[in-house]
N, C-alpha and C positions, 0 to 999 in steps of 0.2 A: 150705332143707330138706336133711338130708341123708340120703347113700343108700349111705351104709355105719357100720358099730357105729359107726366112730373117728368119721367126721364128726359123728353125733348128737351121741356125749360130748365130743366139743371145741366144739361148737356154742358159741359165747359167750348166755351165760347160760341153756344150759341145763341146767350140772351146774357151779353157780359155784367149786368147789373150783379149775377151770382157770380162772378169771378170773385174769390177771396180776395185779390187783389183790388176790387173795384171799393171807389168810394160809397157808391149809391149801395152796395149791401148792407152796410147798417141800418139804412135807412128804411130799405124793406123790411131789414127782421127786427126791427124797432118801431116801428105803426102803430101808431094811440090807436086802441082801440073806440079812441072818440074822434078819428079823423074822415075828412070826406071821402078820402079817396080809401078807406077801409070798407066804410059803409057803401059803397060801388063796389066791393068786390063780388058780392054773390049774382048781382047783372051782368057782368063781365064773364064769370066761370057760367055762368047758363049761356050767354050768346056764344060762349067757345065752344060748349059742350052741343050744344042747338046748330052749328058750323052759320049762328045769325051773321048777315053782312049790316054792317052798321056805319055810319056817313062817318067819313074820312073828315074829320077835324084837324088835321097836318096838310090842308093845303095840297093833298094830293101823294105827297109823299110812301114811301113802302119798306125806308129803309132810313138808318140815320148812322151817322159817324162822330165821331171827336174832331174836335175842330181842329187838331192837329192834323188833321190826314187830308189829304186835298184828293180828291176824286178825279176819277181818268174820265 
């Protein structure tokens, strides 16, 4: 279990984008620092850190899979 942000999100399998295995890991540790979604990071770690609720842009959604796995 962990007991700080970073442990959570490096948690192995709990935010599979860090699985070494996953494809989207390079693409995190590889982020121009001239991209949009870089420059949104420090509103993003303030409304995490703030526990802000911020409008669900997925439709509602709270979870997501691989389009391999078909949901029960």
């Amino acid at each position: 279990m962990g007991t700080t942000i970073k442990d959570v999100c490096l948690k192995s399998y709990q935010f599979s984008c860090w699985n070494f295995n996953n494809v989207n890991r390079n693409k995190l540790l590889n982020l121009s620092t001239n991209s949009e979604l870089y420059d949104n990071i420090p509103q993003v770690v303030e409304q995490v850190l703030n526990e802000t609720r911020v409008e669900n842009t997925q439709q509602g959604s709270t979870h997501y899979h691989a389009r391999s796995i078909q949901p029960k």
